[in-house]
C-alpha positions as CSV (number, residue, x, y, z in Angstrom):
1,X,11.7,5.0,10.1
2,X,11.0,7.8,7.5
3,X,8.1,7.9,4.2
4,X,8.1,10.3,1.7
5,X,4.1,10.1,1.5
6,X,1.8,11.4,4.3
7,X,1.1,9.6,7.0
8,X,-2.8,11.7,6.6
9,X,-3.4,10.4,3.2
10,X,-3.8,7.0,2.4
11,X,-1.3,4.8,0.6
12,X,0.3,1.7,1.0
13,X,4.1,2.9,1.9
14,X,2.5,5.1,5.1
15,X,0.4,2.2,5.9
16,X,3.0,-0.6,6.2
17,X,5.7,1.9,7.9
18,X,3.1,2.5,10.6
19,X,2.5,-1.3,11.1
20,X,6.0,-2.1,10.9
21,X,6.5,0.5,13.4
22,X,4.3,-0.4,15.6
23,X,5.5,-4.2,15.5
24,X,8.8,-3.5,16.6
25,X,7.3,-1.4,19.3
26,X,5.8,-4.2,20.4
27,X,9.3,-5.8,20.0
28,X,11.0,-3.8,21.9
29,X,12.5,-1.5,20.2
30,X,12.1,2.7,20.2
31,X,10.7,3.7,16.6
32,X,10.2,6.9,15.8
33,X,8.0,7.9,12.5
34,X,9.2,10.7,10.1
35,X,7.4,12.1,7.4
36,X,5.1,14.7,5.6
37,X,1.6,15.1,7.5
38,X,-1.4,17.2,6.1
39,X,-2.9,18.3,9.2
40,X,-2.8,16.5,12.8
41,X,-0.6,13.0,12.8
42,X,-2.6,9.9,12.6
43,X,-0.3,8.3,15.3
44,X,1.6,9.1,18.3
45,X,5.0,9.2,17.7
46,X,5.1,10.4,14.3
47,X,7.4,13.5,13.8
48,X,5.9,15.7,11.2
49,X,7.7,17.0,8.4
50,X,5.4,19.5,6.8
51,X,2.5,19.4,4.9
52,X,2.7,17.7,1.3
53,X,1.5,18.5,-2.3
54,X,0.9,16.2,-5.1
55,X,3.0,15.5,-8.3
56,X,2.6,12.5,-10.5
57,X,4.2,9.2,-9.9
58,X,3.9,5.8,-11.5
59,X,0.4,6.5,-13.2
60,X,-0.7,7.9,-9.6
61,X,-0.6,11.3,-7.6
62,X,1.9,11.2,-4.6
63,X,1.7,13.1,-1.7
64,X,4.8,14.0,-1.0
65,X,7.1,17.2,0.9
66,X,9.7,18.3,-1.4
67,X,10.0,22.3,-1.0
68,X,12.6,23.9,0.6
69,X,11.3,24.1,4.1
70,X,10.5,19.7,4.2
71,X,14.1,19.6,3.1
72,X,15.3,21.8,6.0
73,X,13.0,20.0,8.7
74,X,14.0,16.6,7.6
75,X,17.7,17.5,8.6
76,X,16.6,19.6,11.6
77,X,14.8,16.0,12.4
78,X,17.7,14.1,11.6
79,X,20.1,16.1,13.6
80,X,18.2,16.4,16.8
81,X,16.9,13.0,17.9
82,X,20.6,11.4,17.0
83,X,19.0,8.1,15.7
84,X,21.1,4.6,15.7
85,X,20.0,3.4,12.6
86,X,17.4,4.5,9.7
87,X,15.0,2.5,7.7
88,X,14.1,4.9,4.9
89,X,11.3,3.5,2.6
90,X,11.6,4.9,-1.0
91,X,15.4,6.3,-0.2
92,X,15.2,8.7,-3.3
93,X,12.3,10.3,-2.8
94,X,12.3,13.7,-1.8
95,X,12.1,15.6,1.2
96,X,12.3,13.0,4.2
97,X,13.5,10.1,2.5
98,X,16.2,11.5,0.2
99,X,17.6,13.9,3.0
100,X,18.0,10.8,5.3
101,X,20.6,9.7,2.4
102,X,22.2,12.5,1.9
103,X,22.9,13.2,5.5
104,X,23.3,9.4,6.2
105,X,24.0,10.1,10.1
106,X,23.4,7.2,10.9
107,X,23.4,3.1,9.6
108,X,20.7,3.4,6.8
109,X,18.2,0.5,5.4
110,X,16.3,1.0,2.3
111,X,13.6,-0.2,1.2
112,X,12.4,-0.1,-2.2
113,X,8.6,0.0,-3.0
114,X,8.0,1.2,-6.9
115,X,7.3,-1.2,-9.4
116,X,6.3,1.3,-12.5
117,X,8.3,3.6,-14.7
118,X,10.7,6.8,-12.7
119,X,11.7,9.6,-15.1
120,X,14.6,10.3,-12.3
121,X,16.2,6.3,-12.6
122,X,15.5,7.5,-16.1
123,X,17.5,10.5,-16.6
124,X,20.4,10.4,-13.7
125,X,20.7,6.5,-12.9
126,X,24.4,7.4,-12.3
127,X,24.0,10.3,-9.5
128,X,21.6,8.2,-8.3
129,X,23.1,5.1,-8.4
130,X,26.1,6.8,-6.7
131,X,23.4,8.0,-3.8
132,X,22.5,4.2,-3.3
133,X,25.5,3.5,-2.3
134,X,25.4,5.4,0.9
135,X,22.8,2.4,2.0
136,X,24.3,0.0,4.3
137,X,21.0,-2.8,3.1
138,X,18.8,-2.8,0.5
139,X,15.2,-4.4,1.2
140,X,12.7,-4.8,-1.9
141,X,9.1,-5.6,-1.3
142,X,8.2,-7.7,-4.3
143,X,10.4,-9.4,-7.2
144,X,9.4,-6.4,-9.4
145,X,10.5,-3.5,-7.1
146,X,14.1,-5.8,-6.8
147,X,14.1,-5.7,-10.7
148,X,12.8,-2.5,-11.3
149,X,15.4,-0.8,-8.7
150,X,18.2,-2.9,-9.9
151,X,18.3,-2.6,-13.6
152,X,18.8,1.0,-12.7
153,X,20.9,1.5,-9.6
154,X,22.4,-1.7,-9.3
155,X,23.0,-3.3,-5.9
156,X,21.8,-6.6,-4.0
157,X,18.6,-6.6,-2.9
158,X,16.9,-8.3,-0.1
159,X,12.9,-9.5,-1.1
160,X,11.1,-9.1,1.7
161,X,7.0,-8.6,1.2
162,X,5.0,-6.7,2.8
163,X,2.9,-7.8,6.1
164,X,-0.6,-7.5,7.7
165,X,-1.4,-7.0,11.4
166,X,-3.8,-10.3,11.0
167,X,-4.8,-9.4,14.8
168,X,-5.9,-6.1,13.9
169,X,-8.1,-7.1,11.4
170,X,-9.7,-10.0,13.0
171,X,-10.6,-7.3,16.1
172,X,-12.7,-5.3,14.3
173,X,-16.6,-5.4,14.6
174,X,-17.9,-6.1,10.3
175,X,-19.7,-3.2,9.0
176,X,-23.4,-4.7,8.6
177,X,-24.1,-5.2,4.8
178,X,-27.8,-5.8,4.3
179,X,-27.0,-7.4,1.3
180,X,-24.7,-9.2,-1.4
181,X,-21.7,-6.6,-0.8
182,X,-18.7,-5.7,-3.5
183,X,-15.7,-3.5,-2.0
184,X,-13.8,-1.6,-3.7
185,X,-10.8,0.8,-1.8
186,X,-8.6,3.1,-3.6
187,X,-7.8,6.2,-5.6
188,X,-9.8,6.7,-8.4
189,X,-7.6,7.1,-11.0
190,X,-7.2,5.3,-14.6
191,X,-4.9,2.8,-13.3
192,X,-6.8,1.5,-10.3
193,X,-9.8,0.3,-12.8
194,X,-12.7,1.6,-11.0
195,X,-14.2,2.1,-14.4
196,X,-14.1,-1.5,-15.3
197,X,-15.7,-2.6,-11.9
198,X,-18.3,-0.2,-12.9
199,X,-18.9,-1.6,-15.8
200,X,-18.9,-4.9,-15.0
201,X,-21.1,-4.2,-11.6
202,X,-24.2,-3.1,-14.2
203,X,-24.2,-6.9,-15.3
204,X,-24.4,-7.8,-11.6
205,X,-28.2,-9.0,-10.2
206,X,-30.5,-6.2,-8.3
207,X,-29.8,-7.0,-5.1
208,X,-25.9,-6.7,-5.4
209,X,-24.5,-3.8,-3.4
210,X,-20.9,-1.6,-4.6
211,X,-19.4,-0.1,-1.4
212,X,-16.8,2.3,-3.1
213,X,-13.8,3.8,-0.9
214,X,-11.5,6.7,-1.6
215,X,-11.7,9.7,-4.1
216,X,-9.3,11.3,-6.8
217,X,-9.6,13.2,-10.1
218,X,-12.3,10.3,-11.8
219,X,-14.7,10.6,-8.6
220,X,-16.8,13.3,-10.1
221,X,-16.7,11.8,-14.0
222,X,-17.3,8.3,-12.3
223,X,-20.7,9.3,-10.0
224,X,-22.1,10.9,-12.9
225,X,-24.1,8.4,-15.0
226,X,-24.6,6.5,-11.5
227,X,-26.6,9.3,-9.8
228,X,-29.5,8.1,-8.0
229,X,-28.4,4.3,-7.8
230,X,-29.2,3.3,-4.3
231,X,-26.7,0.1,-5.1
232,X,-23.8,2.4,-5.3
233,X,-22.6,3.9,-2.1
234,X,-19.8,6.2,-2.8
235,X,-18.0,6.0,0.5
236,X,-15.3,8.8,0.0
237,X,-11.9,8.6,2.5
238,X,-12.2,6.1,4.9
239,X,-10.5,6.2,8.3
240,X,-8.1,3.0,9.0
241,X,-10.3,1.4,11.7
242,X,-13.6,1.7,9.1
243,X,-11.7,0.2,6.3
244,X,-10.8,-2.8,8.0
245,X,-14.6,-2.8,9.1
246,X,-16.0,-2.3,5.4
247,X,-13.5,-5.3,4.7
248,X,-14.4,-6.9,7.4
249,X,-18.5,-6.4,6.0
250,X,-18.1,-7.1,2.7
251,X,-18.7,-10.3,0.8
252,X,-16.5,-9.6,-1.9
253,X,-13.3,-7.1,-2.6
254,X,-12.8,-6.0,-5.8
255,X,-8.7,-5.1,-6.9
256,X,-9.5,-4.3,-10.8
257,X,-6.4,-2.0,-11.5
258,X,-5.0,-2.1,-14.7
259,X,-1.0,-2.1,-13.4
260,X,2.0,0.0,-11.6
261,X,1.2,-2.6,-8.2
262,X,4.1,-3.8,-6.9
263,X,2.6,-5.8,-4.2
264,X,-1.0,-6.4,-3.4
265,X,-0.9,-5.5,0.5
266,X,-4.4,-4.7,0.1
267,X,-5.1,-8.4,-0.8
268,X,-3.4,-9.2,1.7
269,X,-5.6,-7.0,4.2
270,X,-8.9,-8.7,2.7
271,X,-7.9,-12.0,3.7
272,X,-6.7,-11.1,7.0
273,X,-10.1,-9.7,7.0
274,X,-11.7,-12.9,6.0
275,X,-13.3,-11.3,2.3
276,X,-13.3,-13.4,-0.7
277,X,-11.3,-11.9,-3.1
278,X,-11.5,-10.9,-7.4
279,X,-8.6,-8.9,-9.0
280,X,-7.0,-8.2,-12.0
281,X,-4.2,-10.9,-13.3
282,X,-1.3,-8.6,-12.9
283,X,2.1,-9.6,-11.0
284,X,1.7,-7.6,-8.3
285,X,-1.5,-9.3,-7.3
286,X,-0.7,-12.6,-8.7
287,X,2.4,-13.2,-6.5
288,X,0.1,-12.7,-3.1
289,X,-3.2,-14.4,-4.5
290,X,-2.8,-17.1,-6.1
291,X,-5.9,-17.7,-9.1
292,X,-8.1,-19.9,-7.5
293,X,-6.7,-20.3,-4.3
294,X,-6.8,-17.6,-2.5
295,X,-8.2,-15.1,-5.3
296,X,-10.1,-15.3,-8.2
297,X,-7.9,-13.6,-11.1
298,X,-9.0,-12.2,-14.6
299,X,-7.3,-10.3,-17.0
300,X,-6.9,-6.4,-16.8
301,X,-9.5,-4.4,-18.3
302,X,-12.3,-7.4,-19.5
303,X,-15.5,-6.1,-17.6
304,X,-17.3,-9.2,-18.3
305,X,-15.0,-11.7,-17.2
306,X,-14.9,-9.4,-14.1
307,X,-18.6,-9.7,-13.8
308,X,-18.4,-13.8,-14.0
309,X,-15.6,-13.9,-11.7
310,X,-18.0,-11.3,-9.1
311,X,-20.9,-14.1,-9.4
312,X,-18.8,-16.7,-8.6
313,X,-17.2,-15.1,-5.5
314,X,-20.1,-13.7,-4.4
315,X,-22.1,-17.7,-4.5
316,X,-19.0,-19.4,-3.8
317,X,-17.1,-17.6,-1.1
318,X,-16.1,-20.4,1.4
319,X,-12.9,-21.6,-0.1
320,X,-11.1,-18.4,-1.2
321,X,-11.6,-17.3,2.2
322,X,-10.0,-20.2,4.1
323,X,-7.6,-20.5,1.4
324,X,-6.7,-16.4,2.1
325,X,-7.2,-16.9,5.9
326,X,-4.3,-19.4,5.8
327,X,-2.2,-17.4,3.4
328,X,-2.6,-14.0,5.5
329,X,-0.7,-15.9,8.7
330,X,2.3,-16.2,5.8
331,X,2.5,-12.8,5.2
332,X,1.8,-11.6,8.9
333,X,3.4,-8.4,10.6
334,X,5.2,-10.0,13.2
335,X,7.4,-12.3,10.7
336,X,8.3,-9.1,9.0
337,X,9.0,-7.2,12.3
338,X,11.0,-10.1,13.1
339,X,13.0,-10.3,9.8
340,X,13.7,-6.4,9.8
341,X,15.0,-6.8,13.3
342,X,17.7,-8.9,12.4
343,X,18.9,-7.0,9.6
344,X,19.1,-4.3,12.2
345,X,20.8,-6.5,15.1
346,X,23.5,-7.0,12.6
347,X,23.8,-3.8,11.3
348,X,24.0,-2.1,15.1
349,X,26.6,-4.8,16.1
């Protein structure tokens, strides 16, 4: 199973290819991990592929391999551990990913994450296209990665979203919050919204407390006018097992991002983690949480609905959290371990 991104940064891809991985293990089947680490692997059995650098990607920074040398140790990789099959998540992406497809020596799966605008589908949906073909299955996570991957290289697509290890998350001790607790987890970067939670947090009462995870180009710009709030603990990277337990603590996460999410697997990991949830209205989220089901939903950018719909989850937490304890178990690990393993069966035979 091969990502582009490294498996020592956080994202979404790295995180479900290690849970997927580690579902089939259970499974019974021998997965090896391949991809770009910055440092030493998160994981046993992850092959590293070289450290990565950063280039811009769907309003976001990637952190991805894609000199020379990750190009050359991705088909060193390929060529030595003779796989049977290979489930490469974002197939064109350089080093690891895209060399898988170009080499194809072996039965290859792709899966298909992006939801947000590619200069490359852009400018060579032909080559690319072409490149696709080489895939034996197609796999998209959400209805807008199928469309956005279709309407430039074509092809069927299976929809199959994205899972939580609901186990996991229900093992972990909560981080104690001494009081009324906001959590917010991500990169801080326009599209993520971080400013708008901030904004909206000022309208929130004294004793309300902003745990914020992660760091990126806005951290320093975004600490500055908040220096010397006690309310706002800026958290900086957070280490899987501590951000299931600052999910686990919180009252409330907060998902304001503004677009380019495909699928809301963080959403998903709040309500395996028992939080009441508040997000922007955008597809991506809308598709996992339903508006007041499981989520509470308001529209992109509106800091004071954001601040009404905080209030209300914060008072009124009981039903979103059954309502996203029940919807987790949909969305579990294990049924998309299972579903994968098919395709695979079939594929092998």
């Amino acid at each position: 199973m091969i990502s582009p991104y490294s498996f020592t940064l956080p994202g979404g891809v790295q995180i479900q290819v290690l849970y997927l991985a580690a579902a089939l293990r259970r499974r019974g089947w021998d997965v090896s991990v391949l991809g770009p680490c910055d440092g030493t692997p998160p994981e046993a059995g992850i092959i590293p592929l070289g450290e990565s650098l950063f280039i811009a990607a769907n309003g976001s920074m990637a952190p991805i391999a894609f000199d020379p040398p990750a190009w050359l140790r991705s088909y060193a990789a390929l060529r030595e551990h003779s796989f049977d099959l290979i489930h490469i998540h974002e197939p064109l992406v350089p080093a690891a990913s895209a060399a898988a497809l170009v080499s194809k020596p072996a039965p290859l799966v792709g899966t298909f994450h992006s939801a947000g605008g590619s200069a490359a589908y852009e400018r060579f949906p032909g080559v690319l296209s072409r490149l696709c073909d080489r895939l034996e299955y197609r796999t998209a996570v959400s209805e807008d990665a199928r469309r956005h991957a279709w309407s430039h290289l074509g092809g069927a697509y299976e929809v199959l979203f994205n899972g939580v290890p609901v186990e996991r998350f229900r093992a972990v001790e909560p981080y104690p919050a001494e009081a009324p607790t906001v959590f917010f987890l991500g990169r801080h970067e326009p599209r993520k919204g971080l400013s708008v939670l901030l904004r909206a947090f000022r309208r929130l009462p004294d004793d309300v407390v902003l745990w914020i995870g992660g760091e990126g180009p806005q951290t320093d710009d975004l600490k500055r006018p908040l220096q010397g709030d006690p309310r706002v603990q800026w958290l900086g990277k957070l280490s899987e097992k501590e951000k299931i337990a600052r999910l686990r603590g919180a009252d409330v996460f907060c998902a304001p991002s503004l677009s380019g999410e495909s699928f809301g697997v963080v959403l998903l990991e709040a309500m395996a983690a028992q939080t009441a949830i508040v997000a922007s209205d955008i597809s991506g989220y809308s598709r996992v949480a339903r508006n007041g089901a499981e989520a509470i939903l308001v529209p992109p950018g509106d800091p004071d609905r954001l601040a009404i719909a905080l209030l209300v989850a914060l008072n009124e937490p009981d039903e979103l959290v059954a309502n996203g304890t029940r919807r987790a178990e949909q969305f579990s690990m294990d049924c998309l371990a299972s579903r994968f393993e098919a395709i695979y069966e079939r594929l092998l035979n």
